[in-house]
VOBA-1610 file (N, C-alpha, C; in pm, whole numbers, padded with zeros to 5 digits, always signed):
BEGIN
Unk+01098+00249+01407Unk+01081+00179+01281Unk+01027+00037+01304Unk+00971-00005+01210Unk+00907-00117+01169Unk+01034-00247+01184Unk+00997-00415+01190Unk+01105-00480+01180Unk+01164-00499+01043Unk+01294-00538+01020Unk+01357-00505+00891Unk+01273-00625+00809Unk+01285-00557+00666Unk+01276-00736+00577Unk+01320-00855+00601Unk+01252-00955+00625Unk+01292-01043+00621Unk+01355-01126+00587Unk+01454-01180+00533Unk+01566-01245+00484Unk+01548-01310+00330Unk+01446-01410+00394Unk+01396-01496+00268Unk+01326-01396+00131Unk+01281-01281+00206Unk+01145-01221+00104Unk+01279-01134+00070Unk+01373-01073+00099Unk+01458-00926+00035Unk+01550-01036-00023Unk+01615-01171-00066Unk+01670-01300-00123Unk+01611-01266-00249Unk+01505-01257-00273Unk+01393-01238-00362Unk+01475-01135-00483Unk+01487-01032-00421Unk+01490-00939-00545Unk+01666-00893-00543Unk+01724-00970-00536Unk+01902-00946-00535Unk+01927-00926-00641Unk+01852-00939-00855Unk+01856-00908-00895Unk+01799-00774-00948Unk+01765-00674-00840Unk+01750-00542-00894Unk+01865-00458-00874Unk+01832-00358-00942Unk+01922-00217-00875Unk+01956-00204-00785Unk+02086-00130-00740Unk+02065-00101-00629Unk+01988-00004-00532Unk+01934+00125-00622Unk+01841+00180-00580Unk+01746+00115-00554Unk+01664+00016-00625Unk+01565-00046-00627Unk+01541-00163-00512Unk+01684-00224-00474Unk+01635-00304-00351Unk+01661-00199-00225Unk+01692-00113-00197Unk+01722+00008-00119Unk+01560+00070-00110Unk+01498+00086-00216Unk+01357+00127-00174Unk+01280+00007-00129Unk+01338-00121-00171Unk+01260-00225-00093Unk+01261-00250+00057Unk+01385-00236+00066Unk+01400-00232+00218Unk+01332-00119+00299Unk+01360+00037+00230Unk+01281+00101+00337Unk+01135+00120+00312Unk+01086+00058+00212Unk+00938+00016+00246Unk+00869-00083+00287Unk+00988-00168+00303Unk+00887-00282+00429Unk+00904-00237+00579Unk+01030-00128+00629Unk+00999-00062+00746Unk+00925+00016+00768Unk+00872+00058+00640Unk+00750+00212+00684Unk+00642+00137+00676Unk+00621+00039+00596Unk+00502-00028+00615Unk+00439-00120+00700Unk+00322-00138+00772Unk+00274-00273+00835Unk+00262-00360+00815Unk+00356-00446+00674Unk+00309-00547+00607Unk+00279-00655+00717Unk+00373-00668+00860Unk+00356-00796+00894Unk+00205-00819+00997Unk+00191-00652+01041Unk+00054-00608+01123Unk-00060-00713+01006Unk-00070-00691+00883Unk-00130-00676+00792Unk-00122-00845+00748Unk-00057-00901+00747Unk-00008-01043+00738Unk-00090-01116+00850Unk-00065-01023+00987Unk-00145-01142+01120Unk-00297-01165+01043Unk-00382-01100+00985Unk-00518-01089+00959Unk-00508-01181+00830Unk-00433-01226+00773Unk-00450-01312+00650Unk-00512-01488+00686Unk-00619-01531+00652Unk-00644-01631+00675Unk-00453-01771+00674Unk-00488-01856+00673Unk-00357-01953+00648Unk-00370-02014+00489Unk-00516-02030+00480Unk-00496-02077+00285Unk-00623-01972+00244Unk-00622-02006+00145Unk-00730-01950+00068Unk-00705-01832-00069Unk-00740-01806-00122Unk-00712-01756-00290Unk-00743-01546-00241Unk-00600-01532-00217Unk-00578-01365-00210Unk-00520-01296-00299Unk-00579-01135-00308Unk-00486-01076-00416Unk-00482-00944-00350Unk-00326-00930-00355Unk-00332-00774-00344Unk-00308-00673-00444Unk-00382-00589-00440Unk-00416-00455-00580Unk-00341-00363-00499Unk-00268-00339-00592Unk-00149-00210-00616Unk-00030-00255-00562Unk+00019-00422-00551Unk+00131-00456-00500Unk+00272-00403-00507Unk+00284-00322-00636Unk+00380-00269-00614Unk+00509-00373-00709Unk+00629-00385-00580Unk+00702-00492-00674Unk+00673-00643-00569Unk+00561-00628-00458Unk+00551-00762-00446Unk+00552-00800-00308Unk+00603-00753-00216Unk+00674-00752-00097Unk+00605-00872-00022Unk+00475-00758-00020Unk+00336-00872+00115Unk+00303-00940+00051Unk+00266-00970-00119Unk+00258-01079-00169Unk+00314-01185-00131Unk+00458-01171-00119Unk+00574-01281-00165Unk+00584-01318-00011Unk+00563-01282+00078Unk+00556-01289+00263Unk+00428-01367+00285Unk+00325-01339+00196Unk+00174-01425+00242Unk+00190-01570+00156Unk+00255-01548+00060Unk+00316-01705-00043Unk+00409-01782+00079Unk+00510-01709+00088Unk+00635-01811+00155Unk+00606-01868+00283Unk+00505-01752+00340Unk+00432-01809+00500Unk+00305-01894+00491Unk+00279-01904+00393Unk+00128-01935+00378Unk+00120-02045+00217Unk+00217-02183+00258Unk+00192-02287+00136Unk+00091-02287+00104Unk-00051-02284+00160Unk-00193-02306+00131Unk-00278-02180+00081Unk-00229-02106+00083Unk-00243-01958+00029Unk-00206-01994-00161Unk-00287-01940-00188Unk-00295-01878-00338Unk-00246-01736-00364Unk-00209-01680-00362Unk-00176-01546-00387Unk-00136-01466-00539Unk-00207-01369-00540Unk-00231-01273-00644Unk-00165-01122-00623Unk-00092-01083-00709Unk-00020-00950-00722Unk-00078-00890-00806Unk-00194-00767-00832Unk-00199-00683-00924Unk-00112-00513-00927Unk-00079-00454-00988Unk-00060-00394-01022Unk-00085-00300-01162Unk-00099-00173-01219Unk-00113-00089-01337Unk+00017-00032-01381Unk+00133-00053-01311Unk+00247-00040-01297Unk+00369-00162-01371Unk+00405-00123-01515Unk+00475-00233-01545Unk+00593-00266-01508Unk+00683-00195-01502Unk+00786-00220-01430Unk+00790-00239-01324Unk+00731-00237-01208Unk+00704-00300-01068Unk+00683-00461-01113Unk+00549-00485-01177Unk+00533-00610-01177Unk+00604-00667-01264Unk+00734-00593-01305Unk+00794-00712-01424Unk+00905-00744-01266Unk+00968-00638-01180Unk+01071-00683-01092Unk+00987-00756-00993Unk+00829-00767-00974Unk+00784-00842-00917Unk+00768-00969-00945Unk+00747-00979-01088Unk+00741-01166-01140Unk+00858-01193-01165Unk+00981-01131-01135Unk+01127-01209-01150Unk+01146-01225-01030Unk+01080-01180-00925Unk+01092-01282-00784Unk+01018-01418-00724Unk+00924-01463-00857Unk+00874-01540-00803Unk+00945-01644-00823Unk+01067-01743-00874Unk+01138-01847-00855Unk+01068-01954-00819Unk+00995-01975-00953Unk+00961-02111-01008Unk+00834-02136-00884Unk+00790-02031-00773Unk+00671-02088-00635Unk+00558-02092-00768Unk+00447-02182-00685Unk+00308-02210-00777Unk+00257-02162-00692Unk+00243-02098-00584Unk+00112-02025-00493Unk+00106-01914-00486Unk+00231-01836-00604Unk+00266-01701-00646Unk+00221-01638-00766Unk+00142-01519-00822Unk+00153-01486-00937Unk+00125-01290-00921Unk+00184-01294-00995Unk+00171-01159-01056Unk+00119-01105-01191Unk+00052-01002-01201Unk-00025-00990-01347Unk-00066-00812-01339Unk-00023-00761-01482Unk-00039-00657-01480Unk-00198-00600-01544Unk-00241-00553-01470Unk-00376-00596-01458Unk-00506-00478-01353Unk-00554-00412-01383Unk-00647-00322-01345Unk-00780-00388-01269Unk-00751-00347-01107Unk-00865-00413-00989Unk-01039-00398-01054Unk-01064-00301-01139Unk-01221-00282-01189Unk-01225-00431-01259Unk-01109-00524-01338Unk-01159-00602-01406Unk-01176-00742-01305Unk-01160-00738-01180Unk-01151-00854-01103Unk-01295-00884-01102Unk-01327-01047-01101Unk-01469-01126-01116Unk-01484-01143-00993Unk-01654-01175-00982Unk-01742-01198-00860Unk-01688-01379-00838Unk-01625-01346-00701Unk-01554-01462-00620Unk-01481-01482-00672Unk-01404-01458-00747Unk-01231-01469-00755Unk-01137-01474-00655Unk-01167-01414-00584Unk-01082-01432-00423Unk-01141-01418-00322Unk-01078-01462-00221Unk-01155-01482-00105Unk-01064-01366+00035Unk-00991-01321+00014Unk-00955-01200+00055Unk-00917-01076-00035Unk-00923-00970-00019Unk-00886-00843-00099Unk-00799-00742+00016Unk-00635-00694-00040Unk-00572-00595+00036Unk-00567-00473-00041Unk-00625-00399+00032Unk-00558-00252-00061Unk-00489-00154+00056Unk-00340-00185+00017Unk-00212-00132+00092Unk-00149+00004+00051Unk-00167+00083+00135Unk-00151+00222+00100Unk-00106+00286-00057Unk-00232+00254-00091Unk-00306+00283-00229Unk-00410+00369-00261Unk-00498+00384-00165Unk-00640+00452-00191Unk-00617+00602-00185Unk-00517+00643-00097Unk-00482+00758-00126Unk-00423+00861-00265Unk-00388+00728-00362Unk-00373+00784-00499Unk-00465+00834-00574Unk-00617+00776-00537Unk-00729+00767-00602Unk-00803+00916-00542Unk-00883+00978-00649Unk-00970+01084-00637Unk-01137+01038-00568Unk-01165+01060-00457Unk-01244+01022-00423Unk-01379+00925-00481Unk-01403+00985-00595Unk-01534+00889-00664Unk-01469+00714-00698Unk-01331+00792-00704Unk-01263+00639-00759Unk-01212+00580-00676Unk-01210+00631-00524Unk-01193+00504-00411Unk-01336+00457-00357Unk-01461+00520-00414Unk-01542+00467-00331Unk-01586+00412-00437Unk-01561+00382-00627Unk-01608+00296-00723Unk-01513+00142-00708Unk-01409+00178-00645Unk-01294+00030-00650Unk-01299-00049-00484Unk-01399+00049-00357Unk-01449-00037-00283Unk-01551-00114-00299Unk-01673-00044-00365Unk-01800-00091-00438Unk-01790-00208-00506Unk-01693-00211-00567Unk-01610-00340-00692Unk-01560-00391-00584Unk-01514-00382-00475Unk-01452-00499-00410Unk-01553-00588-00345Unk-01652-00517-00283Unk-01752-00575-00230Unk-01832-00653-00313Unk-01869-00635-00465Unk-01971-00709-00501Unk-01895-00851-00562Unk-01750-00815-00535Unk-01680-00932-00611Unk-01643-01042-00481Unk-01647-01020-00455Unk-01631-01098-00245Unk-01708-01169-00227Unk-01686-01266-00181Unk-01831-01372-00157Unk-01869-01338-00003Unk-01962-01387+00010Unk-02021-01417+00130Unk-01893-01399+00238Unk-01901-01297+00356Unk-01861-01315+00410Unk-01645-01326+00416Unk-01674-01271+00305Unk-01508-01246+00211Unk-01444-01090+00288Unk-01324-01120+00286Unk-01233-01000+00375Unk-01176-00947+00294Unk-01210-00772+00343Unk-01131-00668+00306Unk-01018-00648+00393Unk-00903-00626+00344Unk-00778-00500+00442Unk-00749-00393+00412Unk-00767-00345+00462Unk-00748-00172+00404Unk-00693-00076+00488Unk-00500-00075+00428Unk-00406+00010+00540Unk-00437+00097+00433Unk-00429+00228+00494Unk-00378+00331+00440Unk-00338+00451+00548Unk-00357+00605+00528Unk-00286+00678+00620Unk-00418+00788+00636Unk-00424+00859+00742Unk-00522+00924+00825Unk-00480+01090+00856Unk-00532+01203+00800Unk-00427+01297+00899Unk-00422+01305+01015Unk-00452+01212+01118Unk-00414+01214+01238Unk-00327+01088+01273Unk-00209+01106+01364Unk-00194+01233+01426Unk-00108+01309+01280Unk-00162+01486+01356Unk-00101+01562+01217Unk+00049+01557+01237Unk+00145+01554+01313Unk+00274+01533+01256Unk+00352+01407+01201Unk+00257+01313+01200Unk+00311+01212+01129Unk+00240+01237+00969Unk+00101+01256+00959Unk+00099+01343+00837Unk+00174+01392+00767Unk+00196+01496+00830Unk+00276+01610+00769Unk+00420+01505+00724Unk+00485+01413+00756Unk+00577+01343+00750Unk+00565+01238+00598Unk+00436+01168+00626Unk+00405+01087+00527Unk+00362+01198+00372Unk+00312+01335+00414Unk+00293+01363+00287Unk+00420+01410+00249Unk+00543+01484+00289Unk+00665+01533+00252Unk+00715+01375+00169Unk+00739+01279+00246Unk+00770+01201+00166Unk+00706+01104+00031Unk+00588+01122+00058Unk+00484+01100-00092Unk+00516+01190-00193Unk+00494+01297-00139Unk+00538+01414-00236Unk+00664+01362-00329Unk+00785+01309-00239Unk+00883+01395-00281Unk+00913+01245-00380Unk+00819+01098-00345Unk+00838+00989-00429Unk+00707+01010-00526Unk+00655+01106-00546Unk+00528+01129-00635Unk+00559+01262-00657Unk+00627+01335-00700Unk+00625+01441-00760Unk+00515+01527-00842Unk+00443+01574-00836Unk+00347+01677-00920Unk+00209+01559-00937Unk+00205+01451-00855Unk+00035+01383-00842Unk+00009+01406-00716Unk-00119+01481-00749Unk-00198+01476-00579Unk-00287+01387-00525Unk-00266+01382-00396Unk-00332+01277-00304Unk-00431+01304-00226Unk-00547+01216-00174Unk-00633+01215-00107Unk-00655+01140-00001Unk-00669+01226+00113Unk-00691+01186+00226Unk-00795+01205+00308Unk-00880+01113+00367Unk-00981+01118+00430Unk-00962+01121+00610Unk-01053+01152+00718Unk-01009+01106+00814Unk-01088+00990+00851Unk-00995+00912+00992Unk-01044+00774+00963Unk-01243+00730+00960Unk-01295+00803+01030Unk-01449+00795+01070Unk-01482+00839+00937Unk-01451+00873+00810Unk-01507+00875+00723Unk-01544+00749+00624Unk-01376+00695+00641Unk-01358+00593+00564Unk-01435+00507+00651Unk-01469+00422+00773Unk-01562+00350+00774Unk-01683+00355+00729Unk-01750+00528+00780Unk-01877+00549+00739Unk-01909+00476+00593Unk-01823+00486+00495Unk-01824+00466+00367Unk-01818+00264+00394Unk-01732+00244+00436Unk-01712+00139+00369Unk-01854+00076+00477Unk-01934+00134+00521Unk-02075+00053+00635Unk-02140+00069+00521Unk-02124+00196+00462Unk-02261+00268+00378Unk-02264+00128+00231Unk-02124+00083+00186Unk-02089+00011+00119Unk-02182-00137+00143Unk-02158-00198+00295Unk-02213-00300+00302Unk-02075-00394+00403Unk-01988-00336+00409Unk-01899-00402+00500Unk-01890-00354+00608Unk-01861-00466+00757Unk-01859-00457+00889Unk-01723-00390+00899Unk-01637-00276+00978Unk-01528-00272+00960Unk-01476-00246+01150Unk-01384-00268+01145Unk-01311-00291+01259Unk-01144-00228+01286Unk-01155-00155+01323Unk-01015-00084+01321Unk-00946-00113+01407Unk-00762-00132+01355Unk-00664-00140+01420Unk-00568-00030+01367Unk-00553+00059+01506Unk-00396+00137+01438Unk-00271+00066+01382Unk-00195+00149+01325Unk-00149+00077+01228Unk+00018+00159+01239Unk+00019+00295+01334Unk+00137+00389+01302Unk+00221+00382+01426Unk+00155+00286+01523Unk+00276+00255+01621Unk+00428+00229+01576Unk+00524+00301+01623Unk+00691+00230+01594Unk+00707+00323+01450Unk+00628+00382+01378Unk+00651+00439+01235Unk+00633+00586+01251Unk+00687+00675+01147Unk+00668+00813+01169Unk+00541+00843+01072Unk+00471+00766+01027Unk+00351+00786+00942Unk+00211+00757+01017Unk+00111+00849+00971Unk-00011+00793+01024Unk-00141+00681+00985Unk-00025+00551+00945Unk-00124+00430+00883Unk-00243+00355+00997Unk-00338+00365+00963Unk-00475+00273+00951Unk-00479+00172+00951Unk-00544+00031+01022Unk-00535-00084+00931Unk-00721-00085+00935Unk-00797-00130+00850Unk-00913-00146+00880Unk-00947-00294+00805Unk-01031-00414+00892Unk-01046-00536+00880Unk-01217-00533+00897Unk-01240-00539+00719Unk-01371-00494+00691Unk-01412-00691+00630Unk-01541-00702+00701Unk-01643-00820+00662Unk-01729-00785+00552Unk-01756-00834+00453Unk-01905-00885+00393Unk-02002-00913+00428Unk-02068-00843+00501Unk-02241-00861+00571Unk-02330-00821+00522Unk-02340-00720+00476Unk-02462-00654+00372Unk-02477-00742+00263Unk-02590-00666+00199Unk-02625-00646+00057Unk-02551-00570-00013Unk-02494-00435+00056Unk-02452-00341-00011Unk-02573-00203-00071Unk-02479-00099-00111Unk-02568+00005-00161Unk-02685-00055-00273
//
């Protein structure tokens, strides 16, 4: 497993459920948030799409005073237990809010954290397309998500998607696809595994702005 939450960031949400901080905790161990954190510049205006209730948001705020940080989500109840953790910080926000409507240079990094797999193919390669033309010059993508290789960690990550997504299906690419795409897009991408220490098969990919694009 991954290292536990961190103290300050799981402080955060002591007013939820108890189910609810119980799934917080074991999704900052299945996840790479902190793999995913080393690649974050130290300031600069970030948002992550599909935050959820907040986690790597609230970890790139508390580590990162000079950081701006942005939480989207389509999910209201996530981002309502996500903006009751922000406690009065100004380099924090959350907004419920759909990634197609984000403007050209609005931020200067973009994360999409094991998310893309919700999306039906035309619609992960229309919300990379949108990420790229909204990116300035030379503006960073992150993009964890999960790979079927290796297949028994697969097979692991989908039993448990399944069984927290009941009756929605998911899409999965393997990893040489998803670069192909995101080159064909217009971004440089650079891969780091991501499923060391975890029983899942996460990705991290640390994609540049160099092109023109399609």
């Amino acid at each position: 497993m991954l290292s536990p939450i961190p103290r300050e960031v799981y402080e955060l949400y002591s007013g939820l459920r108890f189910w609810e901080r119980w799934h917080v905790k074991i999704r900052w161990r299945l996840c790479p948030f902190l793999q995913i954190a080393g690649h974050i510049p130290a300031e600069g205006r970030i948002v992550d799409i599909g935050c959820g209730r907040g986690m790597l948001a609230n970890y790139l705020a508390l580590t990162g005073p000079r950081r701006r940080v942005t939480g989207i989500d389509k999910q209201a109840p996530r981002i309502r237990a996500a903006q009751a953790s922000i406690s009065g910080r100004k380099n924090i926000r959350f907004r419920l809010r759909d990634a197609l409507g984000l403007e050209r240079e609005e931020f200067d990094v973009i994360i999409l954290s094991d998310m893309l797999h919700h999306l039906p193919p035309p619609a992960q390669e229309k919300l990379l397309g949108h990420c790229f033309r909204v990116l300035p010059d030379d503006g960073l993508l992150l993009l964890e998500d999960v790979t079927p290789d290796p297949k028994w960690k697969w097979v692991v990550h989908f039993l448990i998607d399944r069984t927290l997504n009941l009756g929605i299906r998911q899409y999965f690419r393997p990893l040489p696809e998803w670069i192909a795409l995101l080159e064909r897009i217009g971004f440089a991408a650079e891969h780091f595994p991501a499923h060391r220490g975890i029983p899942l098969p996460d990705f991290l990919l640390k994609c540049r702005k160099t092109g023109r694009g399609e």
